[in-house]
C-alpha positions as CSV (number, residue, x, y, z in Angstrom):
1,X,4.9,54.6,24.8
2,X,1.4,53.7,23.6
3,X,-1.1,50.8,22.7
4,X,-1.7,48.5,20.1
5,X,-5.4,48.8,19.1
6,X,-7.5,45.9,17.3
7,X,-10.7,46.4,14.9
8,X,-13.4,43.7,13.5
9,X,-14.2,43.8,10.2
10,X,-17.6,45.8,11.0
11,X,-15.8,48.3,12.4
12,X,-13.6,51.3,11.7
13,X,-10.2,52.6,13.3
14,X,-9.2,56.1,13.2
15,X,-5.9,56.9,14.8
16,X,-4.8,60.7,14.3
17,X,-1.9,62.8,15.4
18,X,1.7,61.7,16.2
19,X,4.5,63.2,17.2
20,X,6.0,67.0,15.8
21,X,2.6,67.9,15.1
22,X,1.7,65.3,12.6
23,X,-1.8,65.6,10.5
24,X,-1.4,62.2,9.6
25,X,-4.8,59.8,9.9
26,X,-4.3,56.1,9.6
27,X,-7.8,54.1,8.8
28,X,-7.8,50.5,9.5
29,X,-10.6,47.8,9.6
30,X,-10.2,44.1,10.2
31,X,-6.8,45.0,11.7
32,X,-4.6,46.7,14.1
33,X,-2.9,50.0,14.9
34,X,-0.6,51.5,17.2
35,X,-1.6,54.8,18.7
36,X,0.8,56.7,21.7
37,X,-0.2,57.9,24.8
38,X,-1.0,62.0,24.9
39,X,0.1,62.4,21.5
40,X,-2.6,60.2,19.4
41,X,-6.5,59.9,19.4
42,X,-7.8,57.0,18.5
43,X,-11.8,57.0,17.4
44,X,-14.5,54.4,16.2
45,X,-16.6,54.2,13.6
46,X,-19.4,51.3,12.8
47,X,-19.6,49.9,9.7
48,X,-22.3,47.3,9.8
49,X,-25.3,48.0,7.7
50,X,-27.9,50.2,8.6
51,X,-31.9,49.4,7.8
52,X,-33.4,52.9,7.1
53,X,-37.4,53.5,7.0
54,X,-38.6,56.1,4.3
55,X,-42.2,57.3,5.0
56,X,-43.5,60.3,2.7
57,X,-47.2,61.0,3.3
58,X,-49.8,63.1,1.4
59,X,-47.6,63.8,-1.5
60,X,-48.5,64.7,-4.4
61,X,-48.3,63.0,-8.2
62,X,-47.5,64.5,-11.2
63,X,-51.8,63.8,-11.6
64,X,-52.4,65.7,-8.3
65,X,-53.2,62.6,-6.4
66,X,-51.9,62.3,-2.5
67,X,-50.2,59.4,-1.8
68,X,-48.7,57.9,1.5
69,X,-45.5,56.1,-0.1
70,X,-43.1,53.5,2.6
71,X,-39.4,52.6,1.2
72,X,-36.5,50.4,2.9
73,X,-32.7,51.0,1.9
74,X,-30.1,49.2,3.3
75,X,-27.1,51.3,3.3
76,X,-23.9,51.1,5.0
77,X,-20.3,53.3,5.2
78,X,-17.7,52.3,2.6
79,X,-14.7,50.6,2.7
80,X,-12.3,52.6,0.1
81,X,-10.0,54.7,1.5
82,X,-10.8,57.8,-0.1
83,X,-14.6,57.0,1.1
84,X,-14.2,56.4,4.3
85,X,-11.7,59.1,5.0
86,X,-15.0,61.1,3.4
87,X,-17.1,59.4,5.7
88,X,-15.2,59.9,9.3
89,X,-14.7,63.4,8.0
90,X,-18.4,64.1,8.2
91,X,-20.0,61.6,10.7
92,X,-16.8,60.4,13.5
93,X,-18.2,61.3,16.9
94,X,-21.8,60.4,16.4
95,X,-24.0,57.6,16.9
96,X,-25.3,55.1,14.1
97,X,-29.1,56.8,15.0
98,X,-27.6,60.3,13.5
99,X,-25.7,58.9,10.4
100,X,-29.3,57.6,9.5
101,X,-31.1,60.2,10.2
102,X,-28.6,62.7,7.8
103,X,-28.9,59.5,4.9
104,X,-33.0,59.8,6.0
105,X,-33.2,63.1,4.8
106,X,-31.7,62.9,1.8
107,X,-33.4,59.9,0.7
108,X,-36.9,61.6,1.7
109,X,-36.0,64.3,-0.5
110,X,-35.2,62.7,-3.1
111,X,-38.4,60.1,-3.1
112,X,-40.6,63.4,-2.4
113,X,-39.2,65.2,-5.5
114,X,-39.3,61.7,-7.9
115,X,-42.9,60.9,-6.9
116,X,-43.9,64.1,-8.0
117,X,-42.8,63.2,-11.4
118,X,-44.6,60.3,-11.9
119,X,-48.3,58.9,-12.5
120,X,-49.9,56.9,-9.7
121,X,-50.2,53.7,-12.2
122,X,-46.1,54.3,-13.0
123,X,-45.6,54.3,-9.1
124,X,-48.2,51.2,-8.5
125,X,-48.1,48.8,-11.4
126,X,-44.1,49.0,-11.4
127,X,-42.5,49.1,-8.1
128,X,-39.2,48.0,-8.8
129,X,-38.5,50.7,-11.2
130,X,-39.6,53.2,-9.2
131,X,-37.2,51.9,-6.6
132,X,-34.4,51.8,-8.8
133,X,-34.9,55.3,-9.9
134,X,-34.7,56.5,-6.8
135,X,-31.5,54.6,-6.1
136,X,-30.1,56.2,-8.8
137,X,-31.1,59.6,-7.8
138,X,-30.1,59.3,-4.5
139,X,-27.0,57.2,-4.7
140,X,-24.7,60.1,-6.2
141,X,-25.5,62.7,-3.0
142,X,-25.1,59.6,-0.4
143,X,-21.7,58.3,-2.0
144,X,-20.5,61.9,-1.7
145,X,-20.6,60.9,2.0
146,X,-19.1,57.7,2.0
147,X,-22.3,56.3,2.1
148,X,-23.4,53.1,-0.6
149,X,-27.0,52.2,-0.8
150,X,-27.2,48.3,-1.2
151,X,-30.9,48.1,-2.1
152,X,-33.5,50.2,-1.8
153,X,-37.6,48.9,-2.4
154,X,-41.2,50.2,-2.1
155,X,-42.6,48.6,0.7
156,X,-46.4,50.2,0.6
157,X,-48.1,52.5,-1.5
158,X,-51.4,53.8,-0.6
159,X,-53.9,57.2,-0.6
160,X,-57.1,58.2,1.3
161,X,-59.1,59.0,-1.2
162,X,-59.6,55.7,-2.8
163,X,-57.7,56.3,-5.7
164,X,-56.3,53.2,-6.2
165,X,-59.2,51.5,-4.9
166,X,-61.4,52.8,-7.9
167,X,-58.9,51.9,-10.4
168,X,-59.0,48.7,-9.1
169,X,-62.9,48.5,-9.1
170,X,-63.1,49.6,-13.1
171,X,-60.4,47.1,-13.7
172,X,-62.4,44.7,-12.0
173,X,-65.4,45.5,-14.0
174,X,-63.9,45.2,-17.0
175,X,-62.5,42.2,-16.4
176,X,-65.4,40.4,-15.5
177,X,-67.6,42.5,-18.2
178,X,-64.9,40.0,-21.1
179,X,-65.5,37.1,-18.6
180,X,-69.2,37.1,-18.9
181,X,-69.1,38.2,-23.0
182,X,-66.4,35.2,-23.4
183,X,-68.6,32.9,-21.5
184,X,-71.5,33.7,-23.5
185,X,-69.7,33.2,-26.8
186,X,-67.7,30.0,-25.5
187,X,-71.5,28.3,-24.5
188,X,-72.6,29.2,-28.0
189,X,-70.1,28.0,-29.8
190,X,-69.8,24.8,-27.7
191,X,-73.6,24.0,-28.8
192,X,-72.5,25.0,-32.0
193,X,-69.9,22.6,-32.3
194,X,-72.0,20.1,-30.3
195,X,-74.3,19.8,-33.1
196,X,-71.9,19.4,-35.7
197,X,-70.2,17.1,-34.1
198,X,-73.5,15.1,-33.5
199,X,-74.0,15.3,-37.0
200,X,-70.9,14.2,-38.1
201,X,-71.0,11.2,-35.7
202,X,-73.9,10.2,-37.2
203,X,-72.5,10.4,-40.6
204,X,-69.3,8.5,-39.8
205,X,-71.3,5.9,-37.6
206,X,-73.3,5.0,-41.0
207,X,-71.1,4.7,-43.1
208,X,-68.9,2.6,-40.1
209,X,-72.3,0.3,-40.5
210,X,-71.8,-0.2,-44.0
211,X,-68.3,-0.7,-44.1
212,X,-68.7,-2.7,-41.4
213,X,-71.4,-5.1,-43.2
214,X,-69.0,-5.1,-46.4
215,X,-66.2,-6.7,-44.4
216,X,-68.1,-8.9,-42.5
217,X,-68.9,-10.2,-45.9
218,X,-65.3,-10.1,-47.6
219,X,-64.4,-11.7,-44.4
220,X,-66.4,-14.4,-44.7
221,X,-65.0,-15.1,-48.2
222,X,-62.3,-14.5,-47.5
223,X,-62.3,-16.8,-44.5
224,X,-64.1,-19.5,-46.8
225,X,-61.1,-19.5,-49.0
226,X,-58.5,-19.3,-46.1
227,X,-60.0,-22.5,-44.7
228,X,-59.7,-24.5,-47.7
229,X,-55.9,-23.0,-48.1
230,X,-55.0,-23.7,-44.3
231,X,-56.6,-27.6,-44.8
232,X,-53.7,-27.8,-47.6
233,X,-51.5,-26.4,-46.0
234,X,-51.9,-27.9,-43.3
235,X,-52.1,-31.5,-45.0
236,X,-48.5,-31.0,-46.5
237,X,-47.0,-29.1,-43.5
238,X,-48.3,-32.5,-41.2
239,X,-46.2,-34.7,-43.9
240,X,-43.4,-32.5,-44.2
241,X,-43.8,-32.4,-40.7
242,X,-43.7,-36.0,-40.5
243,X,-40.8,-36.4,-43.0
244,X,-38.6,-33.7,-41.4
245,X,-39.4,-35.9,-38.2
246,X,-37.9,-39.2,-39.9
247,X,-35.2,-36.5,-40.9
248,X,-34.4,-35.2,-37.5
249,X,-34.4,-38.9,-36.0
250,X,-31.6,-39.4,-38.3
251,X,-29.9,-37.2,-37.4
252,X,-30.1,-37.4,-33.7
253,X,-29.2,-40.9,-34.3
254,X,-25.7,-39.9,-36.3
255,X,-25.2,-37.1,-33.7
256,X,-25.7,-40.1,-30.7
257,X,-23.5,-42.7,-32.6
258,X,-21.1,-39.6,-32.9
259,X,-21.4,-38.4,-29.5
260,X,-20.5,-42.1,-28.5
261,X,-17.6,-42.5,-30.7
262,X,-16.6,-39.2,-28.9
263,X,-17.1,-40.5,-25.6
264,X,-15.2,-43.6,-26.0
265,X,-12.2,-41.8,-27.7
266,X,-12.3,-39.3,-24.4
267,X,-13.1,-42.7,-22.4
268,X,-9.7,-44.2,-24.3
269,X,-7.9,-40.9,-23.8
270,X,-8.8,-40.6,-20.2
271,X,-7.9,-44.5,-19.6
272,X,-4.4,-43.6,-21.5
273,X,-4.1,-40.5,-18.9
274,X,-4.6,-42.7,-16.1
275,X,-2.2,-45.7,-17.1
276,X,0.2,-42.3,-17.7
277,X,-0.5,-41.2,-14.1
278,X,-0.5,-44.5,-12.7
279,X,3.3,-44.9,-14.1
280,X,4.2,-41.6,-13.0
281,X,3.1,-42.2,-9.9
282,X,4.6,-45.6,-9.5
283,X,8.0,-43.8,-10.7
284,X,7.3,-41.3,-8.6
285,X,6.6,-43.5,-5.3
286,X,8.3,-46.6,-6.2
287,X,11.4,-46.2,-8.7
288,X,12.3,-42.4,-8.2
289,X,12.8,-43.5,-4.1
290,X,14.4,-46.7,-5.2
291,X,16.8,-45.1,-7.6
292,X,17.5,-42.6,-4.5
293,X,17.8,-45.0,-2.0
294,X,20.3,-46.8,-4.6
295,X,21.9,-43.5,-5.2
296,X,22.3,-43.0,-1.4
297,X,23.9,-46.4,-0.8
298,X,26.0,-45.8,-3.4
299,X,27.2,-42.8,-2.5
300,X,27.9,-44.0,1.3
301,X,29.8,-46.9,-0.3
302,X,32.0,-44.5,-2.2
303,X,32.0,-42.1,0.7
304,X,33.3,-45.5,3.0
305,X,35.5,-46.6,0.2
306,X,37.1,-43.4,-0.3
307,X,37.5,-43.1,3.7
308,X,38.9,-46.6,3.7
309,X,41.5,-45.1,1.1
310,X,42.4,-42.1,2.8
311,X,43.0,-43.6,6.1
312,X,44.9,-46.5,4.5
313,X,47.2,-43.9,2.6
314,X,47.1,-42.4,5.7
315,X,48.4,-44.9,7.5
316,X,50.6,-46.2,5.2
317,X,51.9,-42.7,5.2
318,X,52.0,-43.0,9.3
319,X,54.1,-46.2,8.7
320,X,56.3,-44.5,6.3
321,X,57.0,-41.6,8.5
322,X,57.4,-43.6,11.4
323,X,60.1,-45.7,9.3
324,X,61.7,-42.7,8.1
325,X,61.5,-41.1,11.4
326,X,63.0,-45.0,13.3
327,X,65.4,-45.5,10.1
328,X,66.7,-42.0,10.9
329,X,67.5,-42.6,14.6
330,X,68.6,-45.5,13.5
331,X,70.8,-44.5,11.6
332,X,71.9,-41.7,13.8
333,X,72.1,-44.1,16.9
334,X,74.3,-46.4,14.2
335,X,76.6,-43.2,13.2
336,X,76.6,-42.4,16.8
337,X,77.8,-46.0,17.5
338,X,80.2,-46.5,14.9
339,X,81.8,-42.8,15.9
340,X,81.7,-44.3,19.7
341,X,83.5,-47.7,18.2
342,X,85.6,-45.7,15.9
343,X,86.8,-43.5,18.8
344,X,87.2,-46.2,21.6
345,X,89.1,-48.2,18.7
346,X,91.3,-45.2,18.7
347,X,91.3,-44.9,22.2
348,X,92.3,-48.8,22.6
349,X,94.9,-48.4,20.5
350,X,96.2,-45.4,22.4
351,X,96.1,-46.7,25.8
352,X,97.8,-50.3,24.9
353,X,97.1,-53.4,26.8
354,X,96.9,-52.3,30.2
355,X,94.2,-50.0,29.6
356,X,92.0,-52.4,27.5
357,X,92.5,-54.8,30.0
358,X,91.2,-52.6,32.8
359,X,88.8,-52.0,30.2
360,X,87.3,-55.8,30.1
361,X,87.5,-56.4,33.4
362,X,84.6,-53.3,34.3
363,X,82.8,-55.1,31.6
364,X,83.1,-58.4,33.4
365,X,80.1,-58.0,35.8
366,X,77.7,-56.2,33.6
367,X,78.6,-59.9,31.2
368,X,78.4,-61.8,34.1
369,X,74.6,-60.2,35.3
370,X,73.4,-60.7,31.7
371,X,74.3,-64.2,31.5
372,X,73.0,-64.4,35.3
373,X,69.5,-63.0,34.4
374,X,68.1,-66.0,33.9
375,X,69.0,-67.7,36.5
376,X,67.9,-65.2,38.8
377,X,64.1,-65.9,38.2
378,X,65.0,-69.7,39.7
379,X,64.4,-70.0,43.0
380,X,66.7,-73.1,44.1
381,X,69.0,-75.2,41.3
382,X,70.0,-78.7,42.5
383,X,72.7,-80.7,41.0
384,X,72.2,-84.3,40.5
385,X,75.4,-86.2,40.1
386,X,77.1,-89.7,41.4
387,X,80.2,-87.7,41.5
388,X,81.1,-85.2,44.3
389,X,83.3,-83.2,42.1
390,X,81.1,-82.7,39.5
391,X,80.2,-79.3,40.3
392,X,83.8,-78.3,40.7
393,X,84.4,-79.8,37.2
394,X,81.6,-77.6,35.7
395,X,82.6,-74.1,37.0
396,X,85.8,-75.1,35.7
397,X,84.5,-75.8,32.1
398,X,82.8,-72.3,32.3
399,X,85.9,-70.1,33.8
400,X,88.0,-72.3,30.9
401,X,85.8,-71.2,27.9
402,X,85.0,-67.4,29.2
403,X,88.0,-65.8,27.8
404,X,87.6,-67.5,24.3
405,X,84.0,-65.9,24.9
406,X,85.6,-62.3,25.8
407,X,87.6,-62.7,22.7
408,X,84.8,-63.3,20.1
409,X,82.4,-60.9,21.6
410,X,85.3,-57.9,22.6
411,X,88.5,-58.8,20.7
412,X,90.3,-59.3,23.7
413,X,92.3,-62.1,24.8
414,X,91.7,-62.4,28.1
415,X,94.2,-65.4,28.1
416,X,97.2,-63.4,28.3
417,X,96.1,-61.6,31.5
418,X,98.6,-63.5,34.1
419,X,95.8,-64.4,36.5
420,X,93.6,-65.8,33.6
421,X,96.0,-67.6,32.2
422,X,96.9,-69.0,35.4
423,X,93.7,-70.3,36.3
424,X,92.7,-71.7,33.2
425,X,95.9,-73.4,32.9
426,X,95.8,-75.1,36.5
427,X,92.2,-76.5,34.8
428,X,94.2,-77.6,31.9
């Protein structure tokens, strides 16, 4: 088993050894790695960047002059692989204070040995190449230790034996030697120049004067003869003013009669718009619903006619089926009868007298309550009559025409039955 093991970006990750004896080394920043337990180390190292303070006192120019020389140089571990792999090879294990000491040194060294080469005025008056050659001195012995410079600049340069202070003091003193002498030569040649320049003022402002007096004359002829010119001018500008005036009334005049004849053809167009919109609008609300209404009624009449229709075919058509429908049972009941006469004929003629007979007389009170049913809504019937034996006579009349009745009605002579006969004969 082992650990997984994270790294910032500033920082450095060196996990060595493995298992079966492995050399292997595995470098990681701004990342992880996995390291085992017993069998892996796992080591640290910073790579933020490092502010290192070069001081080299009393050393000597190529001139023989001490100086006391201070540098900064920003320098930090690289990245690469091969580099860093360089650089944990020679500094893992020890603190950021002894990577710069080591890069110290060397950059000491180096600054010693490259001031001796140069002039006090090279090393004062240009700073940033002196820098710069020591960067690129130094830069090849530091990269051999993984190590990059990122800048590197003279931060004071100075000696004790006032040196650079003299130089200063004769520059001074020549410089304000050519101040004084320009001074000098700028005052004279301003009073110089002053005096010309008076001079030629003088001159110009004379003959200014004179040129001056010679157009103040021209001008005033000049003037003289513009008057007279402007009075003409002006004379015939005030008619042509005055006739361009009778002109332009005119004009406005035609343009107003024309503007008017305008406005009354708009005034005539606009009255024709509104006699148009007044008829639209009386079609609109007047005749358009009128026509509608119209339209309506006549629609409903048509609509009530054509009902009227339909429900008088239809109930013409009721009629007709109803008729067809009575004319059929009709007729059925009719078949129906005649088959019922056409077989009692047959049975009448099969059973002979006797039966028909028999026949009649189970007829005989169904006959009797029909011609009855009259009588039976009468609640008393009183015979008037002189004669006692009227009564008598009339049921007589009646029992003497009922077989003659019979007869016409069934076909049967009820005269030959042997009672019948014998009654109605006793009336005879």
């Amino acid at each position: 088993m082992g650990n997984c093991h994270t790294v910032g970006p500033n920082e450095a990750l060196v996990v060595s050894g493995g298992c079966c004896g492995s050399d292997y080394k595995q470098y990681v920043f701004g990342g992880w790695a996995w390291a085992w337990w017993c069998i892996s180390d796992t080591q640290r190292l910073s790579l933020e960047v490092m502010t290192i303070l070069c001081r080299c006192e009393n050393i000597e120019t190529s001139e023989g002059v001490p100086l006391f020389v201070t540098g900064v140089a920003q320098v930090k571990i690289m990245t690469e692989k091969e580099l860093l792999a360089v650089a944990c090879e020679q500094f893992l294990g020890k603190n950021v204070q002894d990577i710069k000491n080591v890069v110290l040194q060397t950059l000491e060294g180096h600054l010693r040995s490259i001031l001796g080469t140069l002039t006090v005025e090279q090393i004062y008056q240009d700073r940033d190449q002196f820098a710069k050659l020591v960067r690129e001195v130094a830069a090849p012995d530091v990269g051999r230790m993984g190590i990059e410079i990122l800048s590197f600049t003279i931060k004071d340069v100075y000696d004790k034996v006032d040196y650079l202070s003299s130089l200063g003091k004769t520059q001074t003193a020549v410089v304000q030697r050519d101040a004084d002498i320009g001074v000098a030569e700028a005052e004279r040649d301003a009073g110089i120049r002053e005096a010309e320049c008076k001079k030629e003022m003088l001159d110009v402002k004379f003959m200014a004067d004179t040129k001056i007096a010679d157009s103040k004359r021209a001008f005033e002829l000049q003037k003289s003869a513009f008057s007279e010119e402007v009075n003409i001018k002006t004379a015939e500008a005030q008619l042509a003013y005055e006739l361009q005036g009778a002109r332009e009334q005119q004009k406005i005049r035609q343009e107003e009669i024309e503007i008017e004849v305008v406005q009354r053809k708009k005034q005539i167009a606009v009255e024709e718009q509104e006699i148009l919109r007044t008829d639209k609008e009386l079609i609109a609300t007047v005749r358009r619903p009128a026509e509608a209404e119209a339209h309506r009624i006549q629609e409903i009449a048509e609509g009530e006619k054509v009902k009227q229709v339909l429900l008088a075919q239809a109930e013409a058509e009721k009629i007709r089926k109803i008729g067809e429908a009575e004319a059929a049972v009709i007729e059925a009941m009719g078949k129906a009868e005649a088959e019922r006469m056409k077989l009692k004929a047959q049975a009448y003629q099969k059973y002979g007298d006797s039966a028909k007979m028999a026949l009649v007389l189970e007829a005989l009170p169904q006959i009797a309550a029909k011609v009855a049913a009259p009588l039976s809504k009468v609640d008393e019937i009183v015979v008037l009559s002189g004669d006692n034996n009227k009564v008598t006579s009339e049921v007589n009349r009646l029992l003497a025409e009922l077989p003659a009745s019979v007869h016409a009605l069934t076909g049967v002579d009820l005269s030959k039955i042997p009672l019948i006969k014998k009654a109605t004969g006793a009336q005879v």
